[in-house]
Wavefront OBJ file of the C-alpha trace (Angstrom):
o trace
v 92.877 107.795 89.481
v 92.900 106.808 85.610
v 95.391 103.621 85.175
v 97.626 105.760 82.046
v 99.024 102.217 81.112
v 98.346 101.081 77.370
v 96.125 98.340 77.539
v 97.193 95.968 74.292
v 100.768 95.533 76.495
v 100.858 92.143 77.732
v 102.142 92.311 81.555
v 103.327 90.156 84.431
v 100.949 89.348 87.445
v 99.194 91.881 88.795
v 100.566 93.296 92.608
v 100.025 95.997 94.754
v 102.524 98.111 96.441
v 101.928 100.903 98.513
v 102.298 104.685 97.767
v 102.758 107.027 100.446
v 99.750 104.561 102.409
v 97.953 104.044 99.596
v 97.544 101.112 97.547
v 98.505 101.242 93.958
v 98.215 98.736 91.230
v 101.779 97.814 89.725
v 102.689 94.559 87.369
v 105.298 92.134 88.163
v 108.445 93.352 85.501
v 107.737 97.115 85.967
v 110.038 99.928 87.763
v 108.655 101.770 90.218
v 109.044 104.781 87.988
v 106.379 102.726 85.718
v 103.913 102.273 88.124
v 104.335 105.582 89.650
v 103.880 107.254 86.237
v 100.930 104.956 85.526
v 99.390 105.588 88.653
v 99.420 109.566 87.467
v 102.297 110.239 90.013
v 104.470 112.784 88.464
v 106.537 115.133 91.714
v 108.422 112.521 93.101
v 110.811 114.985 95.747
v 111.494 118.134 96.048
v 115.006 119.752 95.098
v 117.324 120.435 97.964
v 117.881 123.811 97.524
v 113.972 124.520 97.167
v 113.763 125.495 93.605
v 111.297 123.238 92.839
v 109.315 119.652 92.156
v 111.500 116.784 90.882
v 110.302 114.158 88.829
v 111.236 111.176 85.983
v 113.685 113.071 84.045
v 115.886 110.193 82.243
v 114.468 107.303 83.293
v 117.692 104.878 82.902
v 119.707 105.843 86.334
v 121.529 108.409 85.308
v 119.835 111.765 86.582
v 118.938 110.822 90.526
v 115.865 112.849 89.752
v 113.313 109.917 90.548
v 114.549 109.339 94.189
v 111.999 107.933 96.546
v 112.088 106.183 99.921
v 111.475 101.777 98.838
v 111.061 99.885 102.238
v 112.583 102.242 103.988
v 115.529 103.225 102.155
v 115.997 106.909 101.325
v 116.967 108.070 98.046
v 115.729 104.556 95.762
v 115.840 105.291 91.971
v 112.426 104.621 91.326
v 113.619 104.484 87.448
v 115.918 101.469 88.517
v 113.978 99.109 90.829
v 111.581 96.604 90.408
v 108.290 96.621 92.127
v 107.769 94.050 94.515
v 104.052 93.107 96.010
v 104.007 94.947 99.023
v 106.627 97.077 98.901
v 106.334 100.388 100.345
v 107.245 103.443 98.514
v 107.120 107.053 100.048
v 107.228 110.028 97.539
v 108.343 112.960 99.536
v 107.299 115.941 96.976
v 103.645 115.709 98.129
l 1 2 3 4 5 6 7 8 9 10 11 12 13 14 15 16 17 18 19 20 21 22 23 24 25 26 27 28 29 30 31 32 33 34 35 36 37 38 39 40 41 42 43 44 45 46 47 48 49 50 51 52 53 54 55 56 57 58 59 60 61 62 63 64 65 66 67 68 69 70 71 72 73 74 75 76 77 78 79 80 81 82 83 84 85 86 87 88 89 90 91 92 93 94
């Protein structure tokens, strides 16, 4: 998949976590929600009540629509933590 990042950003040291098995390319200094959305990962759950795909809707910790499981632990704001190298993220709306 296309990296969607702009490419005249400087960044921190390139790392890798892990998607759902899958490696993805993530900078040190990023969210998860950043390297997710670069990665061209947009469904992050589904909603409880089945009405539909979940995704980044704020982005600043405010909405709990970005929840993901981060090492894990269920229900991570992907908008509010750091990436780590290695760290392994599950999206559950795939």
């Amino acid at each position: 998949m296309e990296d969607l990042r702009i490419q005249s950003v400087l960044r921190g040291e390139k790392i890798t976590i892990r998607v759902n098995g899958q490696p993805v390319v993530a900078y040190e200094g990023e969210s998860v929600h950043a390297a997710l959305l670069a990665a061209g990962h947009r469904v992050f759950r589904q909603s409880r009540n089945g009405a539909g795909a979940r995704g980044i809707f704020c982005g600043m910790g405010v909405c709990y629509e970005c929840l993901v499981t981060i090492n894990g632990v269920p229900n991570r704001r992907a908008c509010m933590c750091p990436v780590e190298d290695g760290m392994e993220v599950v999206i559950h709306g795939q």
